[in-house]
N, C-alpha and C positions, 0 to 999 in steps of 0.2 A: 401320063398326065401329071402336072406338077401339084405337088400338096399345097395344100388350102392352108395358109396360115395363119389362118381366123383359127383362134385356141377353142377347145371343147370347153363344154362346160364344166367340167371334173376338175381342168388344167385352171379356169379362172375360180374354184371354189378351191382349189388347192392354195394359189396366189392369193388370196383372199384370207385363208387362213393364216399364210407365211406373214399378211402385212398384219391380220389381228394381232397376233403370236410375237411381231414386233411390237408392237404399240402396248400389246401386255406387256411384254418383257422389262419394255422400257417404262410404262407404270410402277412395276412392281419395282423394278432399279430405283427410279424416283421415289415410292415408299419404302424400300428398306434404306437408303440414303438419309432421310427422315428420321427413322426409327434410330438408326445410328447417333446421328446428330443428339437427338431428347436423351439417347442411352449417355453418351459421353459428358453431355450436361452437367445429367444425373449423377452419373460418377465423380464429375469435377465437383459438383454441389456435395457432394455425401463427405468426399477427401475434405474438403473446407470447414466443414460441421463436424469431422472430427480431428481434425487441428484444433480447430475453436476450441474446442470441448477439452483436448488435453491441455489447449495450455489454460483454461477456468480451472480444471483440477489441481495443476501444479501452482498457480495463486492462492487455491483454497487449501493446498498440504502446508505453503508455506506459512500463510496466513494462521493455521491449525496451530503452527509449527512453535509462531512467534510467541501469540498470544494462548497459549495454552498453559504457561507458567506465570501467568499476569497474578491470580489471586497469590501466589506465594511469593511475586516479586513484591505486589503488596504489605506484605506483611514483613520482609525483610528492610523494606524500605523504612520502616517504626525501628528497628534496629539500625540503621546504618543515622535515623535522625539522633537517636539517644546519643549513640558514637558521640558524632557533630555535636552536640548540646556538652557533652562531658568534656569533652575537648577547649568547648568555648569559654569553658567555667574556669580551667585551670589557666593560671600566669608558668606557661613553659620554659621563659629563663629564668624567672628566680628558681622555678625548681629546681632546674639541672644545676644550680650554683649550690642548693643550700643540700639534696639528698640524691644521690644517684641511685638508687632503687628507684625511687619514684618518679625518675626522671625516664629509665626504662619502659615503665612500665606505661606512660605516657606514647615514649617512644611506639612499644608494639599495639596499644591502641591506635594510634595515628595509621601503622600499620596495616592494621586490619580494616579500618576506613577506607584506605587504598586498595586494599585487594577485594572487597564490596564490588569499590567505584569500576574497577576492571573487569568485577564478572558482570558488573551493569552492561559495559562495554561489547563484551561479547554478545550477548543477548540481547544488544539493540535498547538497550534500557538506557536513557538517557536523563538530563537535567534539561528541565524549561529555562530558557535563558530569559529572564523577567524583569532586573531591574532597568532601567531607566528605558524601558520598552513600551510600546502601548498597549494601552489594559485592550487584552483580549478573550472574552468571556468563554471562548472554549477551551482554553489554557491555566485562565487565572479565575480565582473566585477571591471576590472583592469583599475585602473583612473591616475594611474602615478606608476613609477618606482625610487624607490630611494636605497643611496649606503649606505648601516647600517652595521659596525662591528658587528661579533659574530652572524651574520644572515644567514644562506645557502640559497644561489642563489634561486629565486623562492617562496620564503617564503614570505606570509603574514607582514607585518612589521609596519601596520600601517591600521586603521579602518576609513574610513574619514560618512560614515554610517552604521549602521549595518542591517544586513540581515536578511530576516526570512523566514521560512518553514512552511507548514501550512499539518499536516501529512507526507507526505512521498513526496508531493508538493513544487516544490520552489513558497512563496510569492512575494518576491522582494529579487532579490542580494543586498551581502553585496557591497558597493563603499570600495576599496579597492587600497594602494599603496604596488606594489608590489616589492621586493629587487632583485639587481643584480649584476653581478659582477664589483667590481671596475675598472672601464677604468685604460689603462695604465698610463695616464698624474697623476693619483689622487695615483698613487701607488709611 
């Protein structure tokens, strides 16, 4: 007698299982594919937060770096002004005509003026470029107003100290007189 090809019931709860067992399979495929996905995210989001992060740190060492000598550049800066002021007092060719000592000695102040303005240099300590500029109140602080032909209103016109920056830092504002327009009595 030929077999019955109709499957027992054992053989369809086996088949039954095979297709669950697929359709898990392939569940769980599709959730761990998932998991992966949010995990590799997460990795690429962690990598980028801490890039961020190193490079906030290395702006804040430099940053640390720059202005961490600010109050002493301050204070040299009252010397390198004295320099400049003794300098400006003396007439340098008569001297060098009438005493050569004195003319030295001039000499190695001017000197040393120069090698100030150089270690300014290094250090990113610079000079606020102010005159014939427009007054700019985070640069300059305004000590008087005065009435100068050929000068537009608001313009720098006069240096009475100069200013300096110390990177992207203001050091000390420039003392600044600043120009305006002529009253009507002076016209």
């Amino acid at each position: 007698m030929p077999k019955n090809k109709t499957k027992s019931s054992s053989e369809k709860k086996s088949e039954k299982s095979n297709q669950l067992s697929q359709k898990d399979e392939e569940r769980i495929r599709n959730d761990l594919e998932i998991k992966i996905k949010e995990i590799e995210n997460q990795l690429l989001t962690s990598l980028a937060d801490n890039e961020n992060l190193r490079k906030r740190f290395d702006r804040e060492k430099e940053d640390l770096s720059n202005y961490v000598i600010s109050n002493f550049a301050k204070e040299i800066l009252t010397v390198l002004d004295n320099l400049e002021r003794a300098l400006q007092t003396v007439d340098t060719d008569k001297i060098s005509k009438e005493d050569k000592n004195f003319s030295q000695l001039i000499e190695g102040i001017e000197l040393t003026e120069k090698q100030i303005i150089n270690v300014f240099e290094k250090f990113k300590i610079e000079k606020i470029k102010s005159i014939n500029e427009k007054f700019d109140p985070n640069l300059h602080q305004a000590m008087f107003e005065l009435e100068k032909d050929g000068i537009e209103e608001g313009t720098v016109a006069e240096v009475v100290q100069e200013g300096y920056t110390i990177g992207e830092r203001l050091l000390r504002p420039a003392l600044v007189g600043v120009s305006k327009k002529k009253s009507e009595q002076n016209q």
